[in-house]
VOMARDREN-194872 format. One record per residue (C-alpha): z, y, x. Coordinates in nm, 4 decimals, always signed. Layout:
<gukols>
<<Z, Y, X>>
...
</gukols>
This chain:
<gukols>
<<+1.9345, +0.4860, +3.3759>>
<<+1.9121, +0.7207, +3.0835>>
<<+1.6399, +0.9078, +3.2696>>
<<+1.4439, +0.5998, +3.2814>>
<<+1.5283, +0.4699, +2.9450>>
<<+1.3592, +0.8336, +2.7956>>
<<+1.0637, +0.7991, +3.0396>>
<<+0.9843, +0.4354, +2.9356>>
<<+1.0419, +0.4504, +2.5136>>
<<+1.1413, +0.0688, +2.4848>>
<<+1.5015, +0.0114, +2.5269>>
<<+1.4402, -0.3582, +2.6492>>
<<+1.1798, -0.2160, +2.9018>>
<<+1.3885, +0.0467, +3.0231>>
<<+1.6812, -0.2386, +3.0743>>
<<+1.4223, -0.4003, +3.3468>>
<<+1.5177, -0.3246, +3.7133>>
<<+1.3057, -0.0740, +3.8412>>
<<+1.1270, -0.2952, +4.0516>>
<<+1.0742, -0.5465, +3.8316>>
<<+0.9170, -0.2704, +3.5969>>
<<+0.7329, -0.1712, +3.8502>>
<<+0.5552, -0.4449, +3.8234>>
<<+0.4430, -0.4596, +3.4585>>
<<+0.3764, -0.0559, +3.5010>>
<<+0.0291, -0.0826, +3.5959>>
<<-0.0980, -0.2565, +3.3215>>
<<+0.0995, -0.1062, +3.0367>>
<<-0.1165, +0.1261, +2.7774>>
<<+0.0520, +0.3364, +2.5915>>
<<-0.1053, +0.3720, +2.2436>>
<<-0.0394, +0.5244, +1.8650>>
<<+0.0857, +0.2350, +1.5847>>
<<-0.1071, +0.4249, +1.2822>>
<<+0.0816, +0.4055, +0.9448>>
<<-0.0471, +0.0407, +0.7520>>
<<-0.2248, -0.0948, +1.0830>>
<<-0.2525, -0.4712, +1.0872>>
<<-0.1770, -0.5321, +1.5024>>
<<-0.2495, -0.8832, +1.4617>>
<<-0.2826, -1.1366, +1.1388>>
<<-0.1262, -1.4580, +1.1007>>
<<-0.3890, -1.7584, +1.2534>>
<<-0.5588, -1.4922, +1.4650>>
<<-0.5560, -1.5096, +1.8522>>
<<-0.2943, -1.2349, +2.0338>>
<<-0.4584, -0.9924, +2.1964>>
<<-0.2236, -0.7828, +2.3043>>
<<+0.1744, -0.7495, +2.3541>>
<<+0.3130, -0.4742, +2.1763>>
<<+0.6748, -0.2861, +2.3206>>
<<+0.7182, -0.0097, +2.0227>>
<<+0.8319, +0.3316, +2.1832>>
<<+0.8895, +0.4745, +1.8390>>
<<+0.8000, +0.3501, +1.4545>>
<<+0.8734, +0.0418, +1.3133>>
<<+0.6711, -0.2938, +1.2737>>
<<+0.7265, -0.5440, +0.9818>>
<<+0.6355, -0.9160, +1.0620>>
<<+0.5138, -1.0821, +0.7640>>
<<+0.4570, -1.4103, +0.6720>>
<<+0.1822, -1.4958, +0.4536>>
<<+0.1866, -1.8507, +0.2492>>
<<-0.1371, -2.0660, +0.1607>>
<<-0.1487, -1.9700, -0.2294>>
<<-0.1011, -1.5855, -0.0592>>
<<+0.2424, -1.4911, -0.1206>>
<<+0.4142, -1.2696, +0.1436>>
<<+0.8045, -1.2033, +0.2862>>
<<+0.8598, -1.0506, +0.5682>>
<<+1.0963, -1.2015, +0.8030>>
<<+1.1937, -0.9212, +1.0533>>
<<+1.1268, -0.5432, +1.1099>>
<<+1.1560, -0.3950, +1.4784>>
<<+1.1554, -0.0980, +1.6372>>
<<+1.2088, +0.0237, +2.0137>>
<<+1.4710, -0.1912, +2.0669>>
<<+1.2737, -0.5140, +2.1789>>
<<+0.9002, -0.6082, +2.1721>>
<<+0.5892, -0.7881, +1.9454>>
<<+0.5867, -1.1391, +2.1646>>
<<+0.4308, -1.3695, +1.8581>>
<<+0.3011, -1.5479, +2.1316>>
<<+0.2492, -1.5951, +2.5252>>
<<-0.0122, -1.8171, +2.5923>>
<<-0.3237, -1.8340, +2.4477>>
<<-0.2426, -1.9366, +2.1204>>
<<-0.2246, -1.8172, +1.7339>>
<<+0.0057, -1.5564, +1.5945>>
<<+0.2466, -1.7460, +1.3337>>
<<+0.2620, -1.3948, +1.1580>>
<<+0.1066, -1.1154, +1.0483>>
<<+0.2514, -0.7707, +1.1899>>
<<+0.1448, -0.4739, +1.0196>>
<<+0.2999, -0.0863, +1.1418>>
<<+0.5584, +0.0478, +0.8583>>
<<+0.6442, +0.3753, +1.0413>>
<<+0.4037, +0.4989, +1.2690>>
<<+0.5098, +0.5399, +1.6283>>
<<+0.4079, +0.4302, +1.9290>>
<<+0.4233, +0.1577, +2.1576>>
<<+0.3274, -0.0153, +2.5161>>
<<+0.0793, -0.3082, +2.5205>>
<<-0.0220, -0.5268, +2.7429>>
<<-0.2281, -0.8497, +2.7823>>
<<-0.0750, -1.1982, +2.7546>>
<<-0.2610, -1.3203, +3.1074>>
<<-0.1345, -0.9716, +3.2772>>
<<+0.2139, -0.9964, +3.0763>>
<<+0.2494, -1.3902, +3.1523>>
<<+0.1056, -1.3077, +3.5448>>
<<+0.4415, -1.0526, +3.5972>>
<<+0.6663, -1.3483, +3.4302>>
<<+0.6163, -1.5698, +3.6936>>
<<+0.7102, -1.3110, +3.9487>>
<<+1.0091, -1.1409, +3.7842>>
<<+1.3477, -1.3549, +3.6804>>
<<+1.4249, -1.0303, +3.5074>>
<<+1.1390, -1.0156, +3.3185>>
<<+1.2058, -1.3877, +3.1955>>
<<+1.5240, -1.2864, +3.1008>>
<<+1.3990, -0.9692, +2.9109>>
<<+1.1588, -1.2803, +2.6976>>
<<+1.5107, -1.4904, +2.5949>>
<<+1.6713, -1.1857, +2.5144>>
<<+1.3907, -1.1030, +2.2515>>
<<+1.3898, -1.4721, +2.1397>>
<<+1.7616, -1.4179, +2.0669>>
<<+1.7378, -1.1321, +1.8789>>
<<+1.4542, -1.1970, +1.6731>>
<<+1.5700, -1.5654, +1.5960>>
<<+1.8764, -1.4103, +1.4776>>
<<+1.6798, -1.1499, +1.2355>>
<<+1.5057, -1.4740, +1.0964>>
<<+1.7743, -1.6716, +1.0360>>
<<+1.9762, -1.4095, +0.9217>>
<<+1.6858, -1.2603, +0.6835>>
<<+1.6592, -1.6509, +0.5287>>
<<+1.9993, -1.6811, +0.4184>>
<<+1.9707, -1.2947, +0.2911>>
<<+1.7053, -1.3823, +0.0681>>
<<+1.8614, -1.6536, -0.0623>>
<<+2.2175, -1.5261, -0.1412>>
<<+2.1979, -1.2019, -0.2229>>
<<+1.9996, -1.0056, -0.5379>>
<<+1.6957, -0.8071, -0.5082>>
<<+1.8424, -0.4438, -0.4944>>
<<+2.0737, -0.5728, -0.2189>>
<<+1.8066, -0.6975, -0.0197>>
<<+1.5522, -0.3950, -0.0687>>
<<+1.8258, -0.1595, -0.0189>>
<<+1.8735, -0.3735, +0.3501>>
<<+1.5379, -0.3289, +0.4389>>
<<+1.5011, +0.0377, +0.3325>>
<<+1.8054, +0.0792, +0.6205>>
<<+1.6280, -0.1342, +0.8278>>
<<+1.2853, +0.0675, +0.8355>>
<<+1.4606, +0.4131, +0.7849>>
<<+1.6847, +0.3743, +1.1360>>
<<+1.3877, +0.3781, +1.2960>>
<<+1.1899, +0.6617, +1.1093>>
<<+1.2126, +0.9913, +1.3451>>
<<+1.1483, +1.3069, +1.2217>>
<<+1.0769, +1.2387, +0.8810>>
<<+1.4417, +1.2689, +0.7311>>
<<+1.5032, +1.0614, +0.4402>>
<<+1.1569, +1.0307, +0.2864>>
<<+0.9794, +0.6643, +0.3686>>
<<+0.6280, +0.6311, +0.3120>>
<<+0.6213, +0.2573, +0.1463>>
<<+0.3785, +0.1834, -0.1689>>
<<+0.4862, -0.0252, -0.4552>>
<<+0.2282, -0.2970, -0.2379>>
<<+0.4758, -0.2616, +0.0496>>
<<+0.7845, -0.3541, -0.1618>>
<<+0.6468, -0.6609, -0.2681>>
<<+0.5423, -0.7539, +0.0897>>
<<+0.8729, -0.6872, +0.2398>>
<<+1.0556, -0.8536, -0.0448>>
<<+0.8151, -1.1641, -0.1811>>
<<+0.8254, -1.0582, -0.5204>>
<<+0.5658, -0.9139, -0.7708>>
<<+0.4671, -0.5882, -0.7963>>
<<+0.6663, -0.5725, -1.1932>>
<<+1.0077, -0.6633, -1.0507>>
<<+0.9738, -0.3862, -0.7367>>
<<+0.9198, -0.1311, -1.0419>>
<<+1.2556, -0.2857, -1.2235>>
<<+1.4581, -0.2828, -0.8455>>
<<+1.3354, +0.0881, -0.7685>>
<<+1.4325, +0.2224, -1.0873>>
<<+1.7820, +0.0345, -1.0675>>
<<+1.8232, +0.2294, -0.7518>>
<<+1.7157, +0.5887, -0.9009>>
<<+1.9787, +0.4841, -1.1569>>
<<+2.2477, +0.4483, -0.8951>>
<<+2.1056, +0.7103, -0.7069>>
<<+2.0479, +0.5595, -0.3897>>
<<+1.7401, +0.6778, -0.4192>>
<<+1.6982, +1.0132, -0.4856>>
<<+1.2815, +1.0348, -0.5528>>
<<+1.0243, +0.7599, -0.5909>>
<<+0.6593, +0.9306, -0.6244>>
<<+0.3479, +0.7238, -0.4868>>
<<+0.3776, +0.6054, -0.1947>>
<<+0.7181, +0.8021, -0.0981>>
<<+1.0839, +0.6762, -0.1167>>
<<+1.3589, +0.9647, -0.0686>>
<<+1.6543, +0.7793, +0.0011>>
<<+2.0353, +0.8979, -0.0135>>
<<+2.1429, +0.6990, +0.2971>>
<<+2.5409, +0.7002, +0.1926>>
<<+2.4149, +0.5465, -0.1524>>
<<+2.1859, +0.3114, +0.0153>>
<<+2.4531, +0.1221, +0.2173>>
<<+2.6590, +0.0760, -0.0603>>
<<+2.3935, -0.0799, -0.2453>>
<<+2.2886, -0.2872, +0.1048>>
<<+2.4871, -0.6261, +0.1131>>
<<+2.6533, -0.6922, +0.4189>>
<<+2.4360, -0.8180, +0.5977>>
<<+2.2776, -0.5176, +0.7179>>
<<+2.5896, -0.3707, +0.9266>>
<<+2.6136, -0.7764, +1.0014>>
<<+2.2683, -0.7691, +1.1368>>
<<+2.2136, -0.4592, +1.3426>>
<<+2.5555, -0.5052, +1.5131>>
<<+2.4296, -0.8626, +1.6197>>
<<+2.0800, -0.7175, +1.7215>>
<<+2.2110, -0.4086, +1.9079>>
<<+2.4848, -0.6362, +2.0784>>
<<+2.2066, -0.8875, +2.2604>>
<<+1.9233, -0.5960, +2.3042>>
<<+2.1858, -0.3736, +2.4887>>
<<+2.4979, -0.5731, +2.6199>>
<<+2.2974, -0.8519, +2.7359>>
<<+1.9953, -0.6401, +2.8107>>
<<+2.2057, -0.4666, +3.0984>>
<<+2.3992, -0.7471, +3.1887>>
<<+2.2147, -1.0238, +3.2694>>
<<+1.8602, -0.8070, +3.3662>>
<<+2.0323, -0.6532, +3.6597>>
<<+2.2140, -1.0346, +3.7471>>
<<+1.8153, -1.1575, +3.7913>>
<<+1.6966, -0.9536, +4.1259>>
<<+1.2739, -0.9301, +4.0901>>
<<+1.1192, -1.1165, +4.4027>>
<<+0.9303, -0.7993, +4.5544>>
<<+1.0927, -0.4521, +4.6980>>
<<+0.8165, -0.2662, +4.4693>>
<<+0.9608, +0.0525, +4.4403>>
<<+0.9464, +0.2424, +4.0896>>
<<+0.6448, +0.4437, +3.9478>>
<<+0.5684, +0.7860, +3.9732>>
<<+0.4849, +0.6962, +3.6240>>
<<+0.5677, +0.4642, +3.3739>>
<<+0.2473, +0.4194, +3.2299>>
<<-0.1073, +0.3551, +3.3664>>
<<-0.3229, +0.4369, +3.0790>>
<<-0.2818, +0.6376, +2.7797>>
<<-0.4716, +0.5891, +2.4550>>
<<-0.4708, +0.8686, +2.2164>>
</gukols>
């Protein structure tokens, strides 16, 4: 299992049944999430399916008079379904640490659905856990201060940063995405945390964090949240994929992937 898991990238992939993986394999790309990309904007049509391997994707959402709060961040540990059918994204998902990821088409993603319980099971256990980053995220922004709440999603974004220690590339612009304030009161929250020293450095464009700090700062709801999250991604994951048998005997790939982009 943890051979697969490393071969694959995406924990919730890598939770599929061989077979059943087997399936998707084919048509899987695997291709780079470049730092600031926009993978698909709120009203526009989904192109592509997006299981993050590494890096971390913010999902914003953008109001008529153009004000912006972001509403989740994920990493490896589920996948970018905005939508299944040919609809529009509700969101706007835009890469915050650059990784990379598995993607797929809707018709080739929603084809494999039909044929794999497993797979169906892998799409409620994502609906789970990113209803429960909404709804958790709503009630965060509306009990708990600023600082709190940036310090959250500096945690958030910096658990899945690899290789990069504590330095997070986020502008000033970023801030205020993440957070739906102005621009004027992310200056006033980043220099409260330089004060208490949860963050160490903020030059342009680069946050050095002191983790330890950080979580101090962070209300609860970040240990409240990624307990939650990890809980359905990797308890249920196990669980209840390997309860839904896929309806083939494919057996699994050589490979895990039948295209790279670079």
């Amino acid at each position: 299992m943890m051979e697969h898991a490393t071969r694959v990238g995406n924990r919730l992939l890598a939770a599929l049944p061989p077979a059943d993986f087997a399936l998707l394999a084919p048509y899987l790309r695997k291709v780079p999430l470049q730092h600031d990309a926009v993978l698909v904007r709120s009203g526009d049509r989904v192109e592509h399916l997006c299981f993050p391997c590494s890096g971390a994707i913010a999902l914003i959402m953008e109001l008529p008079n153009g004000q912006t709060a972001a509403t989740a961040v994920i990493g490896n540990e589920v996948g970018l379904m905005t939508a299944l059918g040919p609809v529009r994204s509700p969101l706007t998902a835009v890469v915050r640490v650059a990784g990379t990821a598995l993607q797929i088409s809707p018709a080739r993603f929603q084809a494999t659905l039909e044929r794999s319980p497993a797979l169906a099971s892998a799409v409620q256990i994502v609906t789970r856990a990113m209803m429960t980053q909404f709804l958790h995220v709503a009630a965060c922004n509306a009990l708990h201060s600023v600082e709190a709440r940036l310090a959250r999603w500096l945690l958030h974004i910096h658990d899945r940063t690899e290789g990069s220690g504590d330095v997070l590339h986020l502008t000033q612009e970023t801030l205020s995405e993440l957070l739906g304030v102005r621009r004027t009161t992310v200056t006033h929250v980043v220099s409260a945390l330089r004060t208490s020293r949860a963050l160490k450095s903020s030059r342009r464009g680069q946050l050095e964090i002191d983790r330890q700090r950080l979580e101090v700062v962070a209300c609860e709801c970040y240990k409240v949240m990624s307990h939650r999250i990890d809980r359905i991604v990797s308890q249920d994951a196990v669980r209840r994929l390997h309860t839904a048998p896929a309806r083939n005997g494919c057996p699994p790939p050589d490979f895990p992937f039948a295209k790279t982009d670079s």
